[in-house]
PyMOL Python script that loads the backbone (N, CA, C, O; Angstrom):
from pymol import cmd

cmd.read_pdbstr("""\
ATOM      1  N   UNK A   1       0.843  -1.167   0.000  1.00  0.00           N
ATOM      2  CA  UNK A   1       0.000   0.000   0.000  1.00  0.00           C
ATOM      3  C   UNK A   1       0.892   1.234   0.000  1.00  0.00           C
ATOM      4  O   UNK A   1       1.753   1.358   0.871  1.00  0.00           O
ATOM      5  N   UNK A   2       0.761   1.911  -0.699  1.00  0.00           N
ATOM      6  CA  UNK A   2       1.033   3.563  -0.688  1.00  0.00           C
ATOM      7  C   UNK A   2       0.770   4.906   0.020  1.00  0.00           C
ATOM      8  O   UNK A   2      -0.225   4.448   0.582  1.00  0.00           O
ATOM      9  N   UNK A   3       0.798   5.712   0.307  1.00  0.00           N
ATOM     10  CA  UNK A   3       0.479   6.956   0.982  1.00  0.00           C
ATOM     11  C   UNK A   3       0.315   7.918   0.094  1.00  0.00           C
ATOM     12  O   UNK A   3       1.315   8.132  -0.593  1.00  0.00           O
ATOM     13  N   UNK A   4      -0.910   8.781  -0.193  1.00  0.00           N
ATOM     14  CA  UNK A   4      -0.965   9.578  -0.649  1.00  0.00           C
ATOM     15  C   UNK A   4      -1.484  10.719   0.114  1.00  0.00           C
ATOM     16  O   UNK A   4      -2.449  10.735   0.879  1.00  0.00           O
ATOM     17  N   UNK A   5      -0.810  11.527  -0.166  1.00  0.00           N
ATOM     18  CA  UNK A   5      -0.781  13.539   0.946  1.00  0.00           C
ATOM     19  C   UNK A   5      -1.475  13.985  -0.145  1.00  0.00           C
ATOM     20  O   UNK A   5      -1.221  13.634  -1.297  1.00  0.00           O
ATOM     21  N   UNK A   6      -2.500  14.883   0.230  1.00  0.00           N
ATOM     22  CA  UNK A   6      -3.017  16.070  -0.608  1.00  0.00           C
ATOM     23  C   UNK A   6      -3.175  17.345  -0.182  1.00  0.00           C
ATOM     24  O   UNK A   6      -3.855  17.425   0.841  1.00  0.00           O
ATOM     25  N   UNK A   7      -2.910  18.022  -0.472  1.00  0.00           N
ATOM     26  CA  UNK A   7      -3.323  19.483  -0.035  1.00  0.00           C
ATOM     27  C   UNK A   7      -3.783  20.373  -0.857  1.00  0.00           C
ATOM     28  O   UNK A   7      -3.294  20.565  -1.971  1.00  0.00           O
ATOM     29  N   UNK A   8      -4.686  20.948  -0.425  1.00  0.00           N
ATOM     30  CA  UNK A   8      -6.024  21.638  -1.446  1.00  0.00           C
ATOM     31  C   UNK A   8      -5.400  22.811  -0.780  1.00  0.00           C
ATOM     32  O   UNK A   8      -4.897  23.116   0.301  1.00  0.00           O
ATOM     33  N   UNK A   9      -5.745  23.456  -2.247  1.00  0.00           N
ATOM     34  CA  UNK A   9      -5.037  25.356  -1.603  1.00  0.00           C
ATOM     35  C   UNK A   9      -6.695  25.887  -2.960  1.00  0.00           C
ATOM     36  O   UNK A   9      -7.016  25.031  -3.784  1.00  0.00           O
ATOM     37  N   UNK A  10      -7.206  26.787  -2.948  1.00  0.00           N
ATOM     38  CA  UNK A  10      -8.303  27.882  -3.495  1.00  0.00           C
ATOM     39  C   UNK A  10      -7.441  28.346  -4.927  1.00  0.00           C
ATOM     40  O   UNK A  10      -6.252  28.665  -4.958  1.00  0.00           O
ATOM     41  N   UNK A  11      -8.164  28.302  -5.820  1.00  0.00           N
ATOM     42  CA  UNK A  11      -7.571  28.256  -7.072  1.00  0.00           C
ATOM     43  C   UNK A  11      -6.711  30.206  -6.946  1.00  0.00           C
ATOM     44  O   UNK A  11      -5.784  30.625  -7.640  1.00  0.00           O
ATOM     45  N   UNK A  12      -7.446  30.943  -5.868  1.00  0.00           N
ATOM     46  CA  UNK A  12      -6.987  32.250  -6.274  1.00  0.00           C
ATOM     47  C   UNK A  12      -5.144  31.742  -5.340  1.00  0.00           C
ATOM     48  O   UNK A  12      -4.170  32.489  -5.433  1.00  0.00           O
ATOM     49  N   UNK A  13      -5.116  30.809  -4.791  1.00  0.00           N
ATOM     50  CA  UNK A  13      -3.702  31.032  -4.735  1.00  0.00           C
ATOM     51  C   UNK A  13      -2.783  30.372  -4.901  1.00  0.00           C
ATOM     52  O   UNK A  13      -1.922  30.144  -4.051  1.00  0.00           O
ATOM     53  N   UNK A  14      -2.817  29.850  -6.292  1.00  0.00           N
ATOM     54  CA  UNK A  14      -1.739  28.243  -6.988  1.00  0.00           C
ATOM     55  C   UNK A  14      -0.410  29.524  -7.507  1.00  0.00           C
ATOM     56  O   UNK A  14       0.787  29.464  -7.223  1.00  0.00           O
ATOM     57  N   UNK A  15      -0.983  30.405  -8.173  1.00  0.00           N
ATOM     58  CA  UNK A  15      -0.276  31.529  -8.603  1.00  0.00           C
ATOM     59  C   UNK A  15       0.970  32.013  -7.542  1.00  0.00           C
ATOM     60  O   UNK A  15       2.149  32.053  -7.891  1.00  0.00           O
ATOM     61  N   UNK A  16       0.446  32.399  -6.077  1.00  0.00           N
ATOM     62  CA  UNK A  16       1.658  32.414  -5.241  1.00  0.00           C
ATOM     63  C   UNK A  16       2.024  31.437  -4.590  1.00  0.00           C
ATOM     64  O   UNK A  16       2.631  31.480  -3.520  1.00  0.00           O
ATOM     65  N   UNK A  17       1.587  30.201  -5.351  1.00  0.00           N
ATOM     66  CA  UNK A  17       2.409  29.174  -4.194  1.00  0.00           C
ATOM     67  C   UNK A  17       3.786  28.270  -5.418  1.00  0.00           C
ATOM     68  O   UNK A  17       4.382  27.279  -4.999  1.00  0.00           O
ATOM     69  N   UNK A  18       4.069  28.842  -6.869  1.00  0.00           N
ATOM     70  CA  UNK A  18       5.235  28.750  -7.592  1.00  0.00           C
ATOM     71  C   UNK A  18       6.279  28.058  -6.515  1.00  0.00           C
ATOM     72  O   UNK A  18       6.659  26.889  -6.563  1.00  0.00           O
ATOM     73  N   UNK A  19       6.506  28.655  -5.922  1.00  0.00           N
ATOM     74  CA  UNK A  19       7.870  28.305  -5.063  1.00  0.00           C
ATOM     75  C   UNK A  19       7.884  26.981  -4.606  1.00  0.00           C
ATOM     76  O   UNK A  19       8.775  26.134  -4.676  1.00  0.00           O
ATOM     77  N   UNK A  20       6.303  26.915  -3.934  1.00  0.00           N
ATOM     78  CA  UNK A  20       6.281  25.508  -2.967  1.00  0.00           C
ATOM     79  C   UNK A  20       5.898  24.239  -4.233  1.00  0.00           C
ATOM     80  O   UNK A  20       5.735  23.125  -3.735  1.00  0.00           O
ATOM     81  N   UNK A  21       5.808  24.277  -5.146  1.00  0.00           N
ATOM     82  CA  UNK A  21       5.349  23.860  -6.920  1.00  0.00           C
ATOM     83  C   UNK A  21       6.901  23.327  -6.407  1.00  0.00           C
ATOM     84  O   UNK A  21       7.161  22.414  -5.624  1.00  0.00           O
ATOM     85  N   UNK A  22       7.934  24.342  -7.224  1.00  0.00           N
ATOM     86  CA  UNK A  22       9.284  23.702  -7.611  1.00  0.00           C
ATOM     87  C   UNK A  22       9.715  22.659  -6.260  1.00  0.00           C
ATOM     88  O   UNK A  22      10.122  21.506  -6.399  1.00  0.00           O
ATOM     89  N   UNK A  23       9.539  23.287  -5.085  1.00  0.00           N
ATOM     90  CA  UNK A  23      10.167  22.539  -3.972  1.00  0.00           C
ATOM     91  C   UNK A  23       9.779  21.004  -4.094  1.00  0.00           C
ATOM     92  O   UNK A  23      10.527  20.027  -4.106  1.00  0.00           O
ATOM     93  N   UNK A  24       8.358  21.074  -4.184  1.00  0.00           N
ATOM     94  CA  UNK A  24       7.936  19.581  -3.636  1.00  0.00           C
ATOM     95  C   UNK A  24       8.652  19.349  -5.514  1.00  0.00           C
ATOM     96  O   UNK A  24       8.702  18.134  -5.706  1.00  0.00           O
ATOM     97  N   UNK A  25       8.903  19.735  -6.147  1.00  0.00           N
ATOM     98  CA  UNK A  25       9.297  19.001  -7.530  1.00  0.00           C
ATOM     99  C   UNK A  25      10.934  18.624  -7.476  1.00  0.00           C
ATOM    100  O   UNK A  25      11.314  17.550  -7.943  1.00  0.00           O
ATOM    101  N   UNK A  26      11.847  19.545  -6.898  1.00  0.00           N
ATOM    102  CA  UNK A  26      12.568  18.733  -6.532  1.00  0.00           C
ATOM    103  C   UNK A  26      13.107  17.735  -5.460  1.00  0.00           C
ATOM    104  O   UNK A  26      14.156  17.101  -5.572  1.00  0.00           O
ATOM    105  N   UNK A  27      12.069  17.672  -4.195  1.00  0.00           N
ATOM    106  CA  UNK A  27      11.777  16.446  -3.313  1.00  0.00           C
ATOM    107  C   UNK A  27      11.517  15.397  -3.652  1.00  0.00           C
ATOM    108  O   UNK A  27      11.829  14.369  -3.051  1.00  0.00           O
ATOM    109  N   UNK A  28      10.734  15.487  -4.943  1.00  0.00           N
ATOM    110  CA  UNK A  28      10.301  14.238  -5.592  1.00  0.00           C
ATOM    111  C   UNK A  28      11.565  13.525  -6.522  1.00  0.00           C
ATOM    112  O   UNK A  28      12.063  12.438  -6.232  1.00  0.00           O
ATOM    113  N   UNK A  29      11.768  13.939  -7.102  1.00  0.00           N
ATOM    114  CA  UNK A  29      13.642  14.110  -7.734  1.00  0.00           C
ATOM    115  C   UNK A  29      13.936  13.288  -7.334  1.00  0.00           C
ATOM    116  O   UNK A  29      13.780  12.114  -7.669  1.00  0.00           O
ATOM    117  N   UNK A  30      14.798  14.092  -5.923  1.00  0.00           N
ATOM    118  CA  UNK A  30      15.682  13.809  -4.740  1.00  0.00           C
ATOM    119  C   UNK A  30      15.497  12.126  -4.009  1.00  0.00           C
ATOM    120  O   UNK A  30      16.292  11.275  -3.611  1.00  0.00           O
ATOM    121  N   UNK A  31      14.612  12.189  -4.065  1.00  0.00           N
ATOM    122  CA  UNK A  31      13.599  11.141  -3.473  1.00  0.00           C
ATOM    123  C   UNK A  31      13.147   9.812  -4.517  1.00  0.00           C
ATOM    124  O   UNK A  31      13.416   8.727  -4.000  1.00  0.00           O
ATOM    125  N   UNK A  32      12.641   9.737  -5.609  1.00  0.00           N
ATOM    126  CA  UNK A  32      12.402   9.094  -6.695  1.00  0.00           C
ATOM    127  C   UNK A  32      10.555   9.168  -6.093  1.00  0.00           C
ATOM    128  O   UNK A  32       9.828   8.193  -6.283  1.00  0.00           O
ATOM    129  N   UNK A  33      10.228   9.959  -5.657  1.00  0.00           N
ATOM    130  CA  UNK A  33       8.774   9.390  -5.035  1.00  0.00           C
ATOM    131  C   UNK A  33       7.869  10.838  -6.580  1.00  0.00           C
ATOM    132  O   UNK A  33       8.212  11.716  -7.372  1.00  0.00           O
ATOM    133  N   UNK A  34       6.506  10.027  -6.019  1.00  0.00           N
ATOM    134  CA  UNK A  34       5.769  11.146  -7.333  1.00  0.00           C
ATOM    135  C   UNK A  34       5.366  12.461  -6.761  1.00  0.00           C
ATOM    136  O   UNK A  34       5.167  12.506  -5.547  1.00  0.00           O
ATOM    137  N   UNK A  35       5.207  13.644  -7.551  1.00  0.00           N
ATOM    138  CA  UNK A  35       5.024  14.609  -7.018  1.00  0.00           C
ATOM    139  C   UNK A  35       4.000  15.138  -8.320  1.00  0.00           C
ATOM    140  O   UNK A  35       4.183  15.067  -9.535  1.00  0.00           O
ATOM    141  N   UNK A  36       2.804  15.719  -7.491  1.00  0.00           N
ATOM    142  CA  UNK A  36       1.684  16.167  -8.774  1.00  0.00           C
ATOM    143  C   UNK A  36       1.172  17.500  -8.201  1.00  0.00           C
ATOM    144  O   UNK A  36       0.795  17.553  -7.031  1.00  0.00           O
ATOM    145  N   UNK A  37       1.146  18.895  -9.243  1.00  0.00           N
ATOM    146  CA  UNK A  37       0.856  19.872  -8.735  1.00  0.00           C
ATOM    147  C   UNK A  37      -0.366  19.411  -9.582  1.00  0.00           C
ATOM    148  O   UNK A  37      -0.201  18.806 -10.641  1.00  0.00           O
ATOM    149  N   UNK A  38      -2.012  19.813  -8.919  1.00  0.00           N
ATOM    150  CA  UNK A  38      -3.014  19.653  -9.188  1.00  0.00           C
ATOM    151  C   UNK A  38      -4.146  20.977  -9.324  1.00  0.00           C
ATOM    152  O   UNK A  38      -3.828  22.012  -8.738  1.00  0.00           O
ATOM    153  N   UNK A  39      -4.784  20.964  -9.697  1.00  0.00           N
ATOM    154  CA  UNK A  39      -6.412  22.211  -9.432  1.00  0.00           C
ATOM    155  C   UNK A  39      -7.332  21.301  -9.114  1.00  0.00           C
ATOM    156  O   UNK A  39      -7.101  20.125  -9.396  1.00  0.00           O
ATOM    157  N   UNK A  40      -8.592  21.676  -8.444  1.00  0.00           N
ATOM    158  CA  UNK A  40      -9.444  21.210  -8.097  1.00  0.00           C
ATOM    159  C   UNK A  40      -9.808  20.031  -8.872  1.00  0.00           C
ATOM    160  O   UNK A  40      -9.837  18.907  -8.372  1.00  0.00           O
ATOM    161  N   UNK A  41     -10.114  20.306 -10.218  1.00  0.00           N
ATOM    162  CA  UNK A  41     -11.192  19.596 -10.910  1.00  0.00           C
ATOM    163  C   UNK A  41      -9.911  18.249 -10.998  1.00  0.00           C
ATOM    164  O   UNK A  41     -10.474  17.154 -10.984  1.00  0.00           O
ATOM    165  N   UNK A  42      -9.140  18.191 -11.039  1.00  0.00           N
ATOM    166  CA  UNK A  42      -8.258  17.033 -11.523  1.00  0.00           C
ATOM    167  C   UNK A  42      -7.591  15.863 -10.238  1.00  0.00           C
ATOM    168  O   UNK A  42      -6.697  15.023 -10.336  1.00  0.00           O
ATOM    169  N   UNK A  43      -8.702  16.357  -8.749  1.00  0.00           N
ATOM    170  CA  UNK A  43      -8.508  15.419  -7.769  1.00  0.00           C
ATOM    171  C   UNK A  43      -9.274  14.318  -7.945  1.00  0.00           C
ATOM    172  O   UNK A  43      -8.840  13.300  -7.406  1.00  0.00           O
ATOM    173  N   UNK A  44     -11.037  14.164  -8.989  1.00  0.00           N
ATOM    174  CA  UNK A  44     -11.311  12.955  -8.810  1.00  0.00           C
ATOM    175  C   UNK A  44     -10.663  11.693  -9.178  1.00  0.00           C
ATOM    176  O   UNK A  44     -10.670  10.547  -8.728  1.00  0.00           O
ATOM    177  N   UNK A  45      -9.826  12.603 -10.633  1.00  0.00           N
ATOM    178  CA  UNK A  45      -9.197  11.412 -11.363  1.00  0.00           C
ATOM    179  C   UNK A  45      -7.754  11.085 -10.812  1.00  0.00           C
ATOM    180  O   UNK A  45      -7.096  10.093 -11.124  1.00  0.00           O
ATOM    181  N   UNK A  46      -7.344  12.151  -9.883  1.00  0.00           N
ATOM    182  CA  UNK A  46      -6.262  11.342  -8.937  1.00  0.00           C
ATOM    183  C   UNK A  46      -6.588  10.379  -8.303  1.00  0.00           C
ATOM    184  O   UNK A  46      -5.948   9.328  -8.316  1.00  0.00           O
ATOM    185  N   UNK A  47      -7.667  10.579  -7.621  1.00  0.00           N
ATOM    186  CA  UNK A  47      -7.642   9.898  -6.435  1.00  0.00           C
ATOM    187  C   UNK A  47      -8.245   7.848  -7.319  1.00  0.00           C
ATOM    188  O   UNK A  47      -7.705   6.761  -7.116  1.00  0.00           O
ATOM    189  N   UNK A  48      -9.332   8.144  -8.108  1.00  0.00           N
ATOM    190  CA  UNK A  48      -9.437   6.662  -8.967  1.00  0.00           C
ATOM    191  C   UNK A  48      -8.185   6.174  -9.495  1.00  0.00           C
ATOM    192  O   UNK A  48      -8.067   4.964  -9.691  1.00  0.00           O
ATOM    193  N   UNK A  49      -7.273   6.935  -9.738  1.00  0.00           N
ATOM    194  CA  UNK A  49      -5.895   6.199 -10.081  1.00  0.00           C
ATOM    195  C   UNK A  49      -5.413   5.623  -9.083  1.00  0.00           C
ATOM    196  O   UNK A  49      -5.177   4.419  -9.176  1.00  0.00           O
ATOM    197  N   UNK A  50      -5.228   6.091  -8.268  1.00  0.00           N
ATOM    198  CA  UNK A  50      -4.546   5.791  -6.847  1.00  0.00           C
ATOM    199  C   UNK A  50      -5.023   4.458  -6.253  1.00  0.00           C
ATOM    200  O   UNK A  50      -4.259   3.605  -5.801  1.00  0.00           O
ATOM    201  N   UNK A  51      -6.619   4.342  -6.307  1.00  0.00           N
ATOM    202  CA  UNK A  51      -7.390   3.611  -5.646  1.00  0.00           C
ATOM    203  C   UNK A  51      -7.260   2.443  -6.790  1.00  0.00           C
ATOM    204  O   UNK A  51      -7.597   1.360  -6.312  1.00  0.00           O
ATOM    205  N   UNK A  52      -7.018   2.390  -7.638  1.00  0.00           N
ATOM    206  CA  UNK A  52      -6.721   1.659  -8.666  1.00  0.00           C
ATOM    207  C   UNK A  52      -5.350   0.657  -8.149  1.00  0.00           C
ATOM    208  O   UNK A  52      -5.286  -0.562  -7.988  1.00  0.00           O
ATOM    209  N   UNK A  53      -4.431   1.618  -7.992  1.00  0.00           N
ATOM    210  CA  UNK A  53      -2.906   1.340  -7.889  1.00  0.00           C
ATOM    211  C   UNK A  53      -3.020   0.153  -6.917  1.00  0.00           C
ATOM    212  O   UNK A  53      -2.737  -1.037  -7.056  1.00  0.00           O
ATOM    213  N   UNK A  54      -3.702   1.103  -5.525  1.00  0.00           N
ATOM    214  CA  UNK A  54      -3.646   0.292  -4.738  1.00  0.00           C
ATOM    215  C   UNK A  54      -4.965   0.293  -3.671  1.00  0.00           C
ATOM    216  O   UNK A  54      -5.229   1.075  -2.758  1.00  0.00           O
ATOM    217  N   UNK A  55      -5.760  -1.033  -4.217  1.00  0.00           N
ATOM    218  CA  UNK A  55      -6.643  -1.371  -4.091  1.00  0.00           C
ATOM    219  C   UNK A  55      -7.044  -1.285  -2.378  1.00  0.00           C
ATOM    220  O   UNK A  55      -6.046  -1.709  -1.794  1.00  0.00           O
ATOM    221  N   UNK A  56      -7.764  -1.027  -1.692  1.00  0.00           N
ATOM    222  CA  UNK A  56      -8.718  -1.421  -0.259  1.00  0.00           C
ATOM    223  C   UNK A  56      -8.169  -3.317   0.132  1.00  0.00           C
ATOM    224  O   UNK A  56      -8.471  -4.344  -0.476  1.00  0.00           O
ATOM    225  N   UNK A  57      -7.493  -3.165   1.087  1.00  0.00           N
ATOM    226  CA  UNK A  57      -6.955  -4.969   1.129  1.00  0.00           C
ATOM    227  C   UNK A  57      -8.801  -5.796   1.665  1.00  0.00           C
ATOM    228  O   UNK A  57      -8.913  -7.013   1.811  1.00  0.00           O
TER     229      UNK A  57
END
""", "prot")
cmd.dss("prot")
cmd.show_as("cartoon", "prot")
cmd.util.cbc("prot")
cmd.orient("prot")
């Protein structure tokens, strides 16, 4: 099983959060783990992937 973190930020502020974008992009790098900057509408189809990946035991 996997762990997936989400954090929802209000579309008026993806614009000033650039910085924290690159960071978690090179954590993910650093790390080999996935890193996805998202908007609202594109969490359902995260989350069915995920649940896909890794199924409810």
């Amino acid at each position: 099983m996997g762990t997936l973190v989400v954090e929802y930020k209000g579309a008026h502020l993806i614009a000033k959060d650039q910085d924290k974008k690159a960071m978690g992009e090179r954590g993910a790098a650093a790390t080999g783990n996935a890193f996805e900057w998202m908007s609202e509408d594109r969490l359902p189809t995260l989350l069915e992937t995920w649940f896909k990946k890794y199924p409810s035991p």
